[in-house]
N, C-alpha and C positions, 0 to 999 in steps of 0.2 A: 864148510870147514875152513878154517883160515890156518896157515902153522906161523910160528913165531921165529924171523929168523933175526939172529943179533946182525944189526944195521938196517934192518928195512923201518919201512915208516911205520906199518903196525907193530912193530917190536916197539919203540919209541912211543906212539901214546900210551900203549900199553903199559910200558917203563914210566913215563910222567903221562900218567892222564891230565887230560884240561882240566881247569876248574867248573864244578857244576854250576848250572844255572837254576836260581833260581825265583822264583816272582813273589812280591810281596803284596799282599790287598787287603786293603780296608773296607769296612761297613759303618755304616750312622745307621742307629736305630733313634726313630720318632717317638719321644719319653709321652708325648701328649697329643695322642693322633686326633682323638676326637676336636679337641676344640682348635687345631690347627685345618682340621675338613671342615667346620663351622666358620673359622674366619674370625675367633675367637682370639687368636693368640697367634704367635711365631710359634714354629717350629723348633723344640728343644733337642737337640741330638746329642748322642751319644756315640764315642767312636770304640768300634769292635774291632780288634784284630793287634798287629799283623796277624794274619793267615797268611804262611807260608809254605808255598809247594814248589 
């Protein structure tokens, strides 16, 4: 249990919490697997995302 009291420091984030954090991630997906595992071609990608959490 925590109480709030005006001037302590949990009063204050509480009052201005920080800014969240948060992470952004990408993915490539391989448009042409087969003939890049053959040795056929380059690998064509494709970018997925932001995914952010």
């Amino acid at each position: 249990e925590i109480t709030l009291t005006e001037g302590s420091k949990v009063f204050a984030t509480w009052k201005n919490p920080p800014p969240p954090v948060y992470m952004q991630f990408f993915f490539f997906n391989v448009t042409n697997p087969d003939e890049f595992l053959k040795g056929e071609a380059k690998a064509r990608l494709t970018e997925v995302g932001p995914y952010t959490f």
